[in-house]
Structure formats: structure tokens, C-alpha cells
C-alpha positions, 0 to 999 in steps of 0.5 A: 504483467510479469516482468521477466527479472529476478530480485535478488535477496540482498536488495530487500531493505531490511530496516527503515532508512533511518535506521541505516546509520546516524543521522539519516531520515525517511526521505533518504531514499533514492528516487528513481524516475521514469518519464516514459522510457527516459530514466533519470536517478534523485534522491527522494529530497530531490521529488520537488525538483521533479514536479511542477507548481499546479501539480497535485499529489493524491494522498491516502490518510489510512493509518495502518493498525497493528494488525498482526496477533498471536492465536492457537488452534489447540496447542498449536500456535498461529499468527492471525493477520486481521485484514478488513472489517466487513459491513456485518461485524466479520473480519476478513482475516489470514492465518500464518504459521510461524517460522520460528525467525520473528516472521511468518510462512502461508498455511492452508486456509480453513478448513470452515469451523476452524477455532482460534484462540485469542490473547485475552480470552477472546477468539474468533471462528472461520466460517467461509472463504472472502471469495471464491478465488481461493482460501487465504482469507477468510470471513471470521466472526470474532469474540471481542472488540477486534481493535481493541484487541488488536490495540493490546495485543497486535503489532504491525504485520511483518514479512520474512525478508524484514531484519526484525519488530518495528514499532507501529510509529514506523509504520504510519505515514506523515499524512495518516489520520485516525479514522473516527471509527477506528479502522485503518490499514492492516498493510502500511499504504509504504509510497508515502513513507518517505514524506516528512513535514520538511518535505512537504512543507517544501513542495506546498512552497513550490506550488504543488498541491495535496488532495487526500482520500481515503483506502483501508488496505488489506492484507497483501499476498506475499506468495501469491501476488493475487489480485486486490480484494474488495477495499474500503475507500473515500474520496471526499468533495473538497479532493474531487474538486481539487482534481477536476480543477487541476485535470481542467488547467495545466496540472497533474494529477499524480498519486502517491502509491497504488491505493490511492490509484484504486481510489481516484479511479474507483470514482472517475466517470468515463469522462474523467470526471471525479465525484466524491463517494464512499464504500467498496471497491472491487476495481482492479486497474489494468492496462485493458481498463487504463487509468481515466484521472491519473497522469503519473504514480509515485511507487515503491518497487515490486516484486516480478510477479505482483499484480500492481504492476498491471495498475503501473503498466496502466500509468506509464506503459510497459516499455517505461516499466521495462526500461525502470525496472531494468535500471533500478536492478543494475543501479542496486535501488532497494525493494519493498515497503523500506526501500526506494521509490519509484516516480512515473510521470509522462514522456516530455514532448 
């Protein structure tokens, strides 16, 4: 799905809405919401008011790491953004050039042997591309302890159209966990982000419950909006049941951002039924495969051409993304993982 608009520049949120002037929180963020193709607009304080008692929010618990590093292949410098950790010990990792800004611009992956030099001695050598899809990330063996690395010498991936560094505290969610391996999410799991403790204690007061799981998310195509990698997920028992109670009474199920989507539905039967589970997931949910748990998404706003927006289409339908996207650019919402939240629920009959 492409939708046929152009962002423009000035609607990318540069910084976190705390940052935008005194006194402001996380949650003060506009909430655009779609029940069908009916568009009504809230701030983000307003989200309990839009939900019922007996509703139920799917949350991810990834913590997201501080993924982005420094390294040089001979004297040229490079940014190695470290994606996800496979089950032989590699990394999947991404190589960028710097753009002398603070950010970073695409290179061309590979080629296989390419040897890059780490902070603290270390290192790590490219040996084959993470799929046949193309060449942007690749499987690394690296010298050291990558998140001990990445601990000392990482920061949090940053895009071009962000004002400056953040951080890591900014990047993580009011319902991140560490996870007891250490892994987390190399990209923030950003619908969440608006949450705080207020909030939720709020909407815990109205009825409305949480299920978390679990989706290390990978390095995101900022230029090539390719589909989703393979992605480490967990949906433990106490959540599948959760769900199938809430899906057999009168509830929703509404997940908080499109990893949690890929998580629920990576372990739905054709019945809908949820069993908890763990490992990989290769789903990618688009409006052919449809959604078999999900009743409604909780979303920030993405660019034209992203492949989430099939997962969004799969959720609410096309006209309702339409009709939504159509009114968040004539509204002014604002884009990206600082920006404005968009929640899609079904048309009231």
C-alpha cells in the first residue's frame, strides 16, 4: 500500500513533546482517531475516554538498546547500527555513512570480508547478506560482547530529520522491561511512547486492561521501506489468555504499535485463538493475510510508502487509512517516532 500524499518536511517532530516548551509531558501529543472512516481528533490525555471497560491493550515490554556505534573501515569512518542478535552468536547489522549533521545517510552493504574497526579494540567482519532481498543488513561476526559494547560506546539510533542526540531514557517506553539476556530493541517500539504512569493508572481505573508481550525490533528502512525482518518475539501464557478471554466477552483487543500487531497474530490459529509461544517470526500482516485477533491498533503516523501501512489496511481497511491520513496532513499532526498517535478502532454500528 502506498498512499498517494506527500509529507511534508516541517511536519517531522523534531524533538519529544517534552521538549516543545515548559511544562509539557509525553502524553502531550494530539490523538487523531479513526473508527472506520469517521475522524474524530483528542489529545493523547483524552485515549480513556475513547476505549471501554473490558477493552484490552497488547503492549511490547522491549527496551530499546543503544544500538548505534562508531566504527572505521581503514580510515574512513562509518556508523554501525546493530540490529538483532542471531541464534549463532552473529549480529545482523547495518552500515551508514555519516552525514556530517549528527545523522547518518544509506551506503551500499557489503561487499562479503568487509572489516570494521570497533571502539575498544573490537571489531566485527560481514560475512553474508541477512536475506536474499537485498544487501542492507547483514550477518557480522563480531569480536566482543556486543551489548557490552554497545553499553559503553552506543547511543540510540538517530534519523536525519530528528533536531539533535537523545538520551536513551527518551527512547524507552513506560512499559519497557529489561529483558534477562540483555537484548532489547535496536529502533524504540514509538506508539507506546506517549504513555506515563498517570495515564495508565487512569485507564487501569476505568476497566480497560494490559496484556504485554514481547517484539526485539529490528533496524527499520528509512529509505527503502522494506518489508519487516525476521524478529524475536514472546507472548507469554498469562497474556494469551488474557486475550482469548477478552476476544470471547465483549472486549477489544487493541494493540499498542505494529510489533505488537506482528506478535499476537504470529501466534493466533486460524481460529483466533492465542497460544503463548516464542522465537521468530517471519509474519508480515497484510490486507491479503488479514488480522485474526486484533480488533483496533494504536499507531504513530507513517510515511507514504512504508510497508506498515499494509499491517494498518489489514486493521481498519483502506478507505479508514485513507480518510485518516488525508485529515492528519490537513490538520498539521505531526510524523515520526516524536510525533502524534493515531488510534484505529471499528466503525460503531
Amino acid at each position: 500500500m502506498t498512499l498517494a500524499v506527500q509529507v511534508p518536511e516541517e511536519l517531522s517532530a523534531r524533538v519529544p513533546a517534552e521538549q516543545r516548551g515548559a511544562g509539557l509531558d509525553r502524553d502531550d501529543v494530539r490523538l487523531l482517531v479513526s473508527r472506520g472512516t469517521a475522524v474524530s481528533h483528542h489529545a493523547f490525555g483524552g485515549l480513556p475516554g475513547q476505549l471501554r471497560a473490558g477493552d484490552l491493550l497488547v503492549v511490547n515490554t522491549s527496551s530499546t538498546l543503544a544500538a548505534a556505534m562508531d566504527g572505521w573501515i581503514g580510515y574512513a569512518r562509518v556508523v554501525v547500527h546493530f540490529s538483532t542478535r542471531g541464534d549463532d552468536g552473529r549480529w545482523a547489522v547495518e552500515l551508514r555513512d555519516p552525514d556530517g549533521t549528527g545523522t547518518t545517510r544509506a551506503r551500499t552493504g557489503g561487499p562479503s570480508g568487509t572489516e570494521v574497526r570497533l571502539p575498544g579494540g573490537g571489531g566485527l567482519v560481514l560475512e553474508e547478506p541477512l536475506t536474499g532481498r537485498g544487501s542492507r543488513l547483514w550477518w557480522a561476526r563480531v569480536e566482543g560482547q556486543v551489548l557490552s559494547l554497545l553499553r559503553e560506546h552506543g547511543r540510540p539510533i538517530r534519523y536525519s530529520y530528528t533536531e539533535r542526540d537523545q538520551p536513551l531514557s527518551v527512547y524507552q517506553t513506560v512499559f519497557a522491561l529489561p529483558s534477562c539476556d540483555g537484548a532489547g530493541s535496536a529502533e524504540m517500539p514509538s506508539a507506546a511512547r506517549p504513555f506515563t504512569a498517570r495515564l495508565v493508572a487512569e485507564l487501569v481505573s476505568r476497566g480497560v486492561q494490559f496484556a504485554p508481550v514481547r517484539l526485539h525490533t529490528g533496524v527499520a528502512s528509512a529509505e527503502a521501506h522494506e518489508q519487516p525482518y525476521p524478529e524475536r518475539f514472546a507472548v507469554p501464557e498469562a497474556s494469551a489468555r488474557l486475550i482469548n478471554a477478552v476476544r470471547a466477552g465483549c472486549g477489544r483487543v487493541v494493540a499498542v504499535g505494529t510489533t505488537a500487531v506482528r506478535a499476537v497474530e504470529s501466534v493466533a490459529g486460524p481460529d483466533g485463538v492465542v497460544r503463548a509461544a516464542e522465537g521468530w517470526t517471519d509474519l508480515v500482516v497484510t490486507p491479503e493475510r488479514g488480522v485474526r485477533v486484533v480488533d483496533g491498533l494504536l499507531t504513530g503516523l507513517h510515511e507514504p510508502e512504508a510497508s506498515h501501512l499494509l499491517m494498518l489496511e489489514a486493521v481498519a481497511g483502506r478507505a479508514a487509512v485513507d480518510r485518516g491520513y488525508g485529515e492528519a496532513l490537513r490538520l498539521r499532526y505531526l510524523w515520526h517516532e516524536f510525533g502524534d498517535v493515531h488510534l484505529l478502532l471499528p466503525a460503531e454500528g
